[in-house]
VEXDREN-2710 file (C-alpha; in Angstrom, 1 decimal):
% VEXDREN-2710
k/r/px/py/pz
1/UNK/0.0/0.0/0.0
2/UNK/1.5/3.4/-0.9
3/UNK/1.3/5.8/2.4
4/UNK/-1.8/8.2/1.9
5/UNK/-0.8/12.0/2.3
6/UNK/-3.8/13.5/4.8
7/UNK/-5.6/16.1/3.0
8/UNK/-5.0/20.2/3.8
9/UNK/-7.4/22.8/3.2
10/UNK/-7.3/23.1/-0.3
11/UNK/-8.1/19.5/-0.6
12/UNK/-10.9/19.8/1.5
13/UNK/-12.7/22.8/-0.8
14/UNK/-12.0/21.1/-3.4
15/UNK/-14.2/18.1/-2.7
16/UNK/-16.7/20.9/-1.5
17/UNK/-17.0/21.6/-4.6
18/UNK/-17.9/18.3/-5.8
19/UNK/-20.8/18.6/-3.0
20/UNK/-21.6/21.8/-4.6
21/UNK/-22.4/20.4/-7.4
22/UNK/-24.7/17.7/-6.2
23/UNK/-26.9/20.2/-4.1
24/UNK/-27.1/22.0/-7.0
25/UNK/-29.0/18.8/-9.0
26/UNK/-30.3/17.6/-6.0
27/UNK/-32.3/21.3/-5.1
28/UNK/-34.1/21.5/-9.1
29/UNK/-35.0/17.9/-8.4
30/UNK/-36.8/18.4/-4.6
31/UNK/-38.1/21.5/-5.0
32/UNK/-38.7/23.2/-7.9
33/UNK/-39.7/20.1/-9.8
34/UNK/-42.2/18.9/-7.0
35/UNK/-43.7/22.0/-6.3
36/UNK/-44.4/22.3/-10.5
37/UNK/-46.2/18.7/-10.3
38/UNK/-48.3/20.2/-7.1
39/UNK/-49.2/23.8/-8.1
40/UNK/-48.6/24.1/-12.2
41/UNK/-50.1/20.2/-13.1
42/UNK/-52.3/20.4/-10.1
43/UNK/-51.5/16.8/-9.4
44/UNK/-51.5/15.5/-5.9
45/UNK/-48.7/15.8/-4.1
46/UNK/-48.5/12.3/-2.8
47/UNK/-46.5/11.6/-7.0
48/UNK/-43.5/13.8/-6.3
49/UNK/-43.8/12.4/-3.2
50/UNK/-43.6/8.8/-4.0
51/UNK/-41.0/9.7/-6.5
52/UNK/-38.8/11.8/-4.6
53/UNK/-39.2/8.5/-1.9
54/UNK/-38.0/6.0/-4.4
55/UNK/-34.5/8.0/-5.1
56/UNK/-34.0/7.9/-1.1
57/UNK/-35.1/4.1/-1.1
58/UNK/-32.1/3.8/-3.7
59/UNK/-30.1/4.7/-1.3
60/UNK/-30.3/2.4/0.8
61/UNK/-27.5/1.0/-1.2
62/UNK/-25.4/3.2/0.4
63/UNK/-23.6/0.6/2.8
64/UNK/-22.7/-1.0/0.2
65/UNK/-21.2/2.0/-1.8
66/UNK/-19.2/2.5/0.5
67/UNK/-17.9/-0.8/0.9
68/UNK/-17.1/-1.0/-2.5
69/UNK/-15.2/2.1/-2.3
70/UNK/-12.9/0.6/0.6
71/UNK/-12.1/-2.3/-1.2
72/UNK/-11.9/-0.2/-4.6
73/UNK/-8.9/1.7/-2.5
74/UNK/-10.1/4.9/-4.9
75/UNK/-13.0/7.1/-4.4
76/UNK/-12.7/9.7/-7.1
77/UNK/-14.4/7.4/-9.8
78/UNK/-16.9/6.7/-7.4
79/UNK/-17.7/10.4/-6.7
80/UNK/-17.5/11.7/-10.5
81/UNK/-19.5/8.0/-11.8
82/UNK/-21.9/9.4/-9.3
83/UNK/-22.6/13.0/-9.9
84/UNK/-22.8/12.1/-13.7
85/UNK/-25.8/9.8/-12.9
86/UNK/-27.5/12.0/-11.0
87/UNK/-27.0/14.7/-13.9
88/UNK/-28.7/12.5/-16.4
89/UNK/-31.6/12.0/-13.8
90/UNK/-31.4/15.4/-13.3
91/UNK/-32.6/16.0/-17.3
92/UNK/-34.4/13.3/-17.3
93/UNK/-36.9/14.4/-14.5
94/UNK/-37.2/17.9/-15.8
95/UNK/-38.4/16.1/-19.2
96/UNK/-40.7/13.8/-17.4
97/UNK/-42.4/16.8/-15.4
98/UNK/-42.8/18.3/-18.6
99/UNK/-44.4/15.3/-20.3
100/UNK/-46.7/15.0/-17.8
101/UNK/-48.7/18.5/-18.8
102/UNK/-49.6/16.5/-22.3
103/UNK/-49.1/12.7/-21.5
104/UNK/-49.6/11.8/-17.6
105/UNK/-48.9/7.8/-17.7
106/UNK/-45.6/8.6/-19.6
107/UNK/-44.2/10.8/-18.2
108/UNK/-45.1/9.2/-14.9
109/UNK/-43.2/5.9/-16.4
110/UNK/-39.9/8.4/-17.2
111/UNK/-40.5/10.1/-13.7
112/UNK/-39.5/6.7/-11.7
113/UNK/-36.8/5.7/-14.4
114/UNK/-35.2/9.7/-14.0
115/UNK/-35.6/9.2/-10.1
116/UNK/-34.3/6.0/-9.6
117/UNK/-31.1/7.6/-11.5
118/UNK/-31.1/10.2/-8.9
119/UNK/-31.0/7.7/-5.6
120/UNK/-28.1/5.8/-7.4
121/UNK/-26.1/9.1/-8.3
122/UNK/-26.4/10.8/-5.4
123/UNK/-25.7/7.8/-3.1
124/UNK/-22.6/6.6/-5.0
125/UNK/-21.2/10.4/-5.2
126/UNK/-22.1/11.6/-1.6
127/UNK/-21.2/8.3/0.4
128/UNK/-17.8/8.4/-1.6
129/UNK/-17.0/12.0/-1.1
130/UNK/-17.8/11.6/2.7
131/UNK/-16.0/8.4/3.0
132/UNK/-12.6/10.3/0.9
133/UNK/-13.2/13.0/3.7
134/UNK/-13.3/10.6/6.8
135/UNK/-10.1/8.5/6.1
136/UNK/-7.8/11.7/4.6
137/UNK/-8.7/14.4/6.3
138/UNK/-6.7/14.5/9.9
139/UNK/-8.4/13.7/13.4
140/UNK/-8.2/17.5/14.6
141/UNK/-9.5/18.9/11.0
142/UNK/-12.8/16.7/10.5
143/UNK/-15.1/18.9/12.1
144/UNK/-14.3/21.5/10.3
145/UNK/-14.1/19.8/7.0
146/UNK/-17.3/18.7/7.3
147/UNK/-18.4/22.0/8.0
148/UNK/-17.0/23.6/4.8
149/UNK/-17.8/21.1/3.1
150/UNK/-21.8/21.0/3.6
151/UNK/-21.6/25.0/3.7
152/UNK/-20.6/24.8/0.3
153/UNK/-23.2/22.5/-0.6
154/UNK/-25.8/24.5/1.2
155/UNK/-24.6/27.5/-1.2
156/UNK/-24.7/25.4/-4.1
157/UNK/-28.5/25.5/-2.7
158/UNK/-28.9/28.7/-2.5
159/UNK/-26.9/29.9/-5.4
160/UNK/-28.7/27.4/-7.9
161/UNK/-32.4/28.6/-6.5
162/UNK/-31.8/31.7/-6.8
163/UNK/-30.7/32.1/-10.1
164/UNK/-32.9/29.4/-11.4
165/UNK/-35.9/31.0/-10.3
166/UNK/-34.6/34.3/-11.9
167/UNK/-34.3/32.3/-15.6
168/UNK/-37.3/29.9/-14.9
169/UNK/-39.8/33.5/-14.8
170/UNK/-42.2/33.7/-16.9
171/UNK/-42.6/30.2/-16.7
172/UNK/-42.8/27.0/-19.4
173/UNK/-42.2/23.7/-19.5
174/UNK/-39.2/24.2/-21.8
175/UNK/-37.5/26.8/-20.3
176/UNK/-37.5/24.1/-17.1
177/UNK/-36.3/21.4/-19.1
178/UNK/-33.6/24.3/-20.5
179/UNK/-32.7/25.2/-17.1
180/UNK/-32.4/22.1/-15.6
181/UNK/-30.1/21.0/-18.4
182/UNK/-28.0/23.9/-18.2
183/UNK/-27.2/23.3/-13.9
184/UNK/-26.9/19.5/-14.4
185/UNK/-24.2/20.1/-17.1
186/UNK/-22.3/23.0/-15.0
187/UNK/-22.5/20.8/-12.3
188/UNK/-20.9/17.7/-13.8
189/UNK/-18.0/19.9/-14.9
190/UNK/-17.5/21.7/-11.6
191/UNK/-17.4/18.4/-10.0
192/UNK/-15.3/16.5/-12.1
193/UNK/-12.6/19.8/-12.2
194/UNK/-12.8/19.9/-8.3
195/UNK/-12.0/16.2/-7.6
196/UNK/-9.4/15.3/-10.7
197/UNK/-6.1/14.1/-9.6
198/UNK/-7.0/14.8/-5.7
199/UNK/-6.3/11.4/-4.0
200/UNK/-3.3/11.3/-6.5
201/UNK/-1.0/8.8/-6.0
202/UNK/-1.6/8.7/-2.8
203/UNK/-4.6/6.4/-2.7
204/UNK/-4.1/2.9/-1.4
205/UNK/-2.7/0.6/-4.8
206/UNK/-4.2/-2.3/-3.0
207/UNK/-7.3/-2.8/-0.4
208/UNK/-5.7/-4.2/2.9
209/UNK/-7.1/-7.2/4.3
210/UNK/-9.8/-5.8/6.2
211/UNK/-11.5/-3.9/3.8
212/UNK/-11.1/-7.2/1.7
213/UNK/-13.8/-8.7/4.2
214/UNK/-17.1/-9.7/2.5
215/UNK/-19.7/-6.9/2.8
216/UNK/-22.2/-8.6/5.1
217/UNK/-19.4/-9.6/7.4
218/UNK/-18.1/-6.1/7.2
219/UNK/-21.7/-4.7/7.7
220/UNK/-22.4/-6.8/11.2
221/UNK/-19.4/-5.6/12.8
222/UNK/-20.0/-2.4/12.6
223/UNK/-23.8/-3.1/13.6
224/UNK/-22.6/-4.8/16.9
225/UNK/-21.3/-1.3/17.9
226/UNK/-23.8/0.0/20.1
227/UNK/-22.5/3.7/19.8
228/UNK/-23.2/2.9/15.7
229/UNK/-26.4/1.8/16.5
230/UNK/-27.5/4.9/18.6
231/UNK/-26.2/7.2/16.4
232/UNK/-27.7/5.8/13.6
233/UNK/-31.2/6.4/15.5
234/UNK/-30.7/9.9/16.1
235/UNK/-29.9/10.2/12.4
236/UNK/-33.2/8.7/11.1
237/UNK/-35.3/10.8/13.4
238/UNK/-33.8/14.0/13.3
239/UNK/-33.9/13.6/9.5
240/UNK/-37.1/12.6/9.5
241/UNK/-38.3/15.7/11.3
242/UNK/-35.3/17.9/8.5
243/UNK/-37.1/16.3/5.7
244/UNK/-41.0/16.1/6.1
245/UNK/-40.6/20.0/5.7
246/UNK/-38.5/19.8/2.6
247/UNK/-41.1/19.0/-0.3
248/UNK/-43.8/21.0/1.3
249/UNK/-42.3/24.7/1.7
250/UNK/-42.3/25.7/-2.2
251/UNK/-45.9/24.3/-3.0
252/UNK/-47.4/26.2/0.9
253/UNK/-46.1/29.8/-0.7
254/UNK/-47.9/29.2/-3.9
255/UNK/-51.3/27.4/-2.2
256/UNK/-51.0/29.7/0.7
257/UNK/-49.4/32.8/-0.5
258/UNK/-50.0/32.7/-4.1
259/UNK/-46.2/33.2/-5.2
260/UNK/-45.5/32.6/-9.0
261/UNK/-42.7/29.2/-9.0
262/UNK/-39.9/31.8/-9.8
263/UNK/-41.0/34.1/-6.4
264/UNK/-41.2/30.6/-3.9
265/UNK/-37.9/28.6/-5.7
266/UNK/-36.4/32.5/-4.8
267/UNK/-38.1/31.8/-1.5
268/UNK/-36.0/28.4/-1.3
269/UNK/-33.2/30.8/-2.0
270/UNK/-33.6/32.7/1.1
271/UNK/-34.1/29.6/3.6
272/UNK/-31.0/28.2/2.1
273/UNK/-28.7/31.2/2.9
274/UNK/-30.1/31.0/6.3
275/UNK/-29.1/27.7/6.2
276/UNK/-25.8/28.6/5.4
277/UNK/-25.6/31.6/8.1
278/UNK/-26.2/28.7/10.5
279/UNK/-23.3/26.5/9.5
280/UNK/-21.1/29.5/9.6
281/UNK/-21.9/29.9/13.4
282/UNK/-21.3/26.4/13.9
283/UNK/-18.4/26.1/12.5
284/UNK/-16.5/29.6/13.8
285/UNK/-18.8/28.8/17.3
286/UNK/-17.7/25.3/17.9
287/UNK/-14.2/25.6/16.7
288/UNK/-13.7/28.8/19.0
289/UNK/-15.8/26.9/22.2
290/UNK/-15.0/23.7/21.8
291/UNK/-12.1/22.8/19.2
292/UNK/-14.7/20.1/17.4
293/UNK/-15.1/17.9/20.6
294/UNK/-18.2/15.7/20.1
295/UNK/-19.5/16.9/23.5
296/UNK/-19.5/20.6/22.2
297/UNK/-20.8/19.1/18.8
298/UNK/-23.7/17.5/20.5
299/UNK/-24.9/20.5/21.9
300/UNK/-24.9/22.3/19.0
301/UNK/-26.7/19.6/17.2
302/UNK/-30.0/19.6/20.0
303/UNK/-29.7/23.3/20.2
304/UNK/-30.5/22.7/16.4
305/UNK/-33.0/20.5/16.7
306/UNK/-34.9/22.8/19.4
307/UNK/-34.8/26.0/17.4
308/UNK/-35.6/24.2/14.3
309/UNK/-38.9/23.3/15.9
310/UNK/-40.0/27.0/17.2
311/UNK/-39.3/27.9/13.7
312/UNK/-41.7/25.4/12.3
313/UNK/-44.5/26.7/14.8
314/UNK/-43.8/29.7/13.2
315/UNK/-44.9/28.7/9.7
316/UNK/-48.0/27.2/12.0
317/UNK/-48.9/30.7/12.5
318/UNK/-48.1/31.8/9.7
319/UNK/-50.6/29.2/8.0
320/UNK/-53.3/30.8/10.2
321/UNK/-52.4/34.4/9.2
322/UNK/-51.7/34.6/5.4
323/UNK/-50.4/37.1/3.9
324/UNK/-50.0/39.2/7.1
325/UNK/-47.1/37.2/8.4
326/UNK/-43.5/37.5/7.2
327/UNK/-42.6/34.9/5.5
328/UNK/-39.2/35.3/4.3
329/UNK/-38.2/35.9/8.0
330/UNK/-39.8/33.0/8.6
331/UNK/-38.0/31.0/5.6
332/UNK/-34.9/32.4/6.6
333/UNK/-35.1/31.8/10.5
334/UNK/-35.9/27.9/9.8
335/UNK/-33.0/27.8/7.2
336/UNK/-30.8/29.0/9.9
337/UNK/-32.1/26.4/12.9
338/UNK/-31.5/23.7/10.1
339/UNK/-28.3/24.9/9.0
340/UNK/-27.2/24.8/12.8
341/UNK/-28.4/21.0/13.2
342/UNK/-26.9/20.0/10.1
343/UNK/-23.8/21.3/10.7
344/UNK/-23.6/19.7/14.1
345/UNK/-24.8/16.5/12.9
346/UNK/-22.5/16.2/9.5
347/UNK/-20.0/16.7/11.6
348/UNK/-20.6/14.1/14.6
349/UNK/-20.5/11.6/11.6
350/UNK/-17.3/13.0/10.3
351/UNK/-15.5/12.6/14.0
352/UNK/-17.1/9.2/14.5
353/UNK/-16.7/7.8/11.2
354/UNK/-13.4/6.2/12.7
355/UNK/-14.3/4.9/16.1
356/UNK/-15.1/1.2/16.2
357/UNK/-13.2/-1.7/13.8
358/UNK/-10.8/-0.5/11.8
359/UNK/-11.1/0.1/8.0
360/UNK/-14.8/0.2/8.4
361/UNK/-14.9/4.2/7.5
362/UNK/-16.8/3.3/4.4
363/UNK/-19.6/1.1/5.8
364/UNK/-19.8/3.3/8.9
365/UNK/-20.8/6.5/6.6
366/UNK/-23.0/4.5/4.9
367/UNK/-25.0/3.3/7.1
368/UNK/-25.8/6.2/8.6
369/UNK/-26.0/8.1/4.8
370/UNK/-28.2/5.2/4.5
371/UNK/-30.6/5.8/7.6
372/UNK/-30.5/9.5/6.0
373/UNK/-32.0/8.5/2.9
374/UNK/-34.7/6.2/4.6
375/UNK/-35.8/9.1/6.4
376/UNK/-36.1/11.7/3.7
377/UNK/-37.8/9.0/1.5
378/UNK/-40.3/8.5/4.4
379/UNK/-40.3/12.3/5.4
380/UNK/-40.9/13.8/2.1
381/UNK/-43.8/10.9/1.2
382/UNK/-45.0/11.2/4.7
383/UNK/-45.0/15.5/4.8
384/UNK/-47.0/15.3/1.5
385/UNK/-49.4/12.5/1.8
386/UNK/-50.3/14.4/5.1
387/UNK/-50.7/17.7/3.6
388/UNK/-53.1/16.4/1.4
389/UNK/-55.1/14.6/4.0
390/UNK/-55.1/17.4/6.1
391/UNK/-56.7/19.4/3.6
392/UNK/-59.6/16.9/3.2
393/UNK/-60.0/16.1/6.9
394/UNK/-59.5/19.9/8.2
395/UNK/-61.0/21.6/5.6
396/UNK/-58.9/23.8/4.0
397/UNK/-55.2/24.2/2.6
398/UNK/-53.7/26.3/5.2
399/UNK/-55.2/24.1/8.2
400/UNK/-53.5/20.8/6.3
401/UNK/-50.0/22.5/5.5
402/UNK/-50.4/24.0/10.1
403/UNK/-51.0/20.2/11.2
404/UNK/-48.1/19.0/9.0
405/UNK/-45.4/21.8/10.5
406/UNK/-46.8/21.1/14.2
407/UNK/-46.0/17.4/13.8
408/UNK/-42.5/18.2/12.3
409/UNK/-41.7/20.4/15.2
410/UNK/-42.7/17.2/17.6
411/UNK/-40.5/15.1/16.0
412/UNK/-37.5/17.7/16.2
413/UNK/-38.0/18.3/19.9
414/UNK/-37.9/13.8/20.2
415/UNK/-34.6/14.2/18.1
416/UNK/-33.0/16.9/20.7
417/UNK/-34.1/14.1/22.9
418/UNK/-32.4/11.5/21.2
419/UNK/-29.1/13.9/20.7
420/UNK/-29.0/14.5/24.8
421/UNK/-28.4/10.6/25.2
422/UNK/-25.8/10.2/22.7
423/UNK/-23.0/11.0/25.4
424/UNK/-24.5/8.6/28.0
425/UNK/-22.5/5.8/28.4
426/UNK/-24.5/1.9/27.8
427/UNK/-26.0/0.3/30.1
428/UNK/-24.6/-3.0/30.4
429/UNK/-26.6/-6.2/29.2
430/UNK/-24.9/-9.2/29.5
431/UNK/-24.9/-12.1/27.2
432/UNK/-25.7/-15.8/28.2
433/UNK/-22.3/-16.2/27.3
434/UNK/-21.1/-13.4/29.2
435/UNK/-23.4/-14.4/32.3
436/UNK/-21.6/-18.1/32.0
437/UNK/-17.9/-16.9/31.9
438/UNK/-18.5/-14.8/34.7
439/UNK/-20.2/-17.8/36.6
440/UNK/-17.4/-19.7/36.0
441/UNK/-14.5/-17.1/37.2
442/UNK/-17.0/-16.5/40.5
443/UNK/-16.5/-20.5/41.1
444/UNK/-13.0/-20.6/40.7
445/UNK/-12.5/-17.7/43.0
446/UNK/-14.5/-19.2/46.1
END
């Protein structure tokens, strides 16, 4: 194996780029496209939904991903195979949504081929690029890398919907196909640019003997590790709660306040730079307070969680008051709260992506990239199925969209919960073997 070089900081940006570049797909695809199905097709939103479900369900794969990628010993090809994919999905959903105006069934049939592209694309390139992250970059820099990293993703957000809802006003099906194709091919370029040549020769020439394990075997170790386990339940819920919101903010400011799809993807715009205010704090706040310590990191991440739930009773109120409330503040405050969690969170994963069996980086990320995905896929399909039942069981679109943000804020303040018990230690629970060898070293010592 040729020694690997840790990475510095322009290493780092550079594969923030790369996550750039896949936020930048990734926001067309879970936003603006969904919220086009709901308000310009008036179809229900449980179809962008379901579709937006399947990419995550895709992901799943994750584990496995990342598995390959450790035996692989190079993650580059992974990351740029990946991004590409998603790209193509990218176009291909844009075409699909605008198929569906003239021919629903079809484009319905190209909707689930173009998302199923997506979950594989963005699983393959994001498990890869966290995974390249987690083994180069050095113990006392991995908070922080994280953190620049998703800040750059969050302003390939925020930079993309903003200047997509700019070009996508006044409105058509082909200047969304035109758009979409334009960020999908920017971002493929930027990505492949960012990552060329950056685990250079470096990168192991052969896998070492434990990353050579087969995948299930690889998979239960890291399983058995109860701190794996934990964390991974904290990630599914507090994503859960991150993601029920995601596919419903865009379609409630064009039901709710009646803003054209260029005025609420701008509106996206403005919750992601909050977003990306809030990593900033976190990452100059919890480098200055804490140096990255997981303690520190934890209580950044349920501070998260907790403001992230006032600002979703916020859009409650805002539900019951129209136009009269201000919505961009409120946008903007519940990008920030988010930004904050996220932050906290991406980070945890980046510092304990190494704890537990060795050369298990890969599967460790993906599991809990995997637990990610499970929980958007069920957030989104759950945030929009319930919007539209509360609109037939409450009577009215602003009462549905209220419910849905009350029950989000619950499950944030369960995840603060969650994230307060992650630095207790386990309670022992012995085995029967356990219980047996200890009866036996009792009996000898009588």
């Amino acid at each position: 194996m040729i020694p690997t070089r840790p990475f510095g900081w322009l290493g780092i940006v550079r594969l923030g780029l790369a996550q750039a570049a896949l936020g930048a797909i990734v926001v067309l695809t879970t936003s603006t496209l969904n919220r086009v199905m709901i308000v310009e097709l008036a179809l229900p939103a449980a179809l962008p939904g379901a579709l937006v479900a399947l990419h995550y369900a895709l992901q799943m794969l994750r584990p496995r991903m990342g598995h390959g990628s450790d035996v692989g010993g190079r993650r580059t090809p992974w990351i740029i195979g990946g991004i590409a994919v998603l790209a193509v999905g990218g176009v291909a959903a844009a075409a699909a949504t605008a198929l569906m105006a003239t021919h629903l069934a079809a484009g319905i049939v190209l909707g689930v081929a173009a998302f199923a592209l997506i979950g594989l694309g963005a699983g393959a390139g994001g498990t890869s690029l966290l995974v390249l992250l987690a083994v180069r970059v050095p113990p006392a820099r991995k908070a922080a890398a994280a953190s620049i990293v998703w800040l750059m993703m969050i302003a390939g957000f925020a930079v993309t919907a903003g200047t997509a809802g700019h070009f996508l006003d006044p409105f058509s099906q082909a200047r969304l196909l035109t758009v979409t194709s334009v960020v999908c091919g920017v971002a493929v370029l930027m990505a492949s640019l960012a990552v060329w040549g950056v685990e250079g020769e470096t990168a192991p020439s052969t896998p070492s003997a434990a990353a050579r394990l087969p995948f299930r075997a690889a998979l239960a170790q890291v399983w058995a590790e109860p701190q794996a386990r934990r964390f991974t339940l904290f990630v599914f819920v507090s994503m859960l709660a991150y993601n029920a919101q995601e596919l419903i903010l865009e379609p409630f400011a064009g039901a709710v306040f009646h803003l054209t799809p260029g005025g609420s993807t701008s509106l996206a715009g403005v919750q992601h730079g909050g977003a990306l205010l809030g990593m900033i704090l976190v990452g100059v706040a919890g480098t200055m307070l804490g140096g990255g310590r997981p303690a520190v990191l934890r209580g950044w991440a349920i501070a998260g969680c907790v403001a992230s739930a006032a600002a979703l009773l916020g859009l409650v109120a805002a539900a019951c008051l129209g136009p009269a409330w201000p919505l961009h503040l409120s946008y903007f405050l519940l990008g920030a709260a988010n930004g904050v969690f996220a932050a906290a969170a991406v980070s945890l994963m980046m510092a304990q992506a190494g704890d537990g069996h060795g050369g298990r980086d890969g599967v460790r990320m993906g599991i809990w990239g995997a637990a990610q995905a499970v929980a958007f896929g069920v957030g989104g399909l759950a945030g929009t199925v319930a919007a539209d039942l509360g609109r037939m069981l409450l009577g009215g679109t602003a009462p549905g969209y209220a419910a849905v943000f009350a029950s989000e804020a619950v499950l944030f303040l369960i995840a603060g919960w969650m994230g307060a018990r992650l630095g207790r230690p386990f309670a022992a629970r012995p085995t029967r073997r356990r219980q047996a060898a200890a009866s036996g070293l009792l009996s000898t010592t009588r």
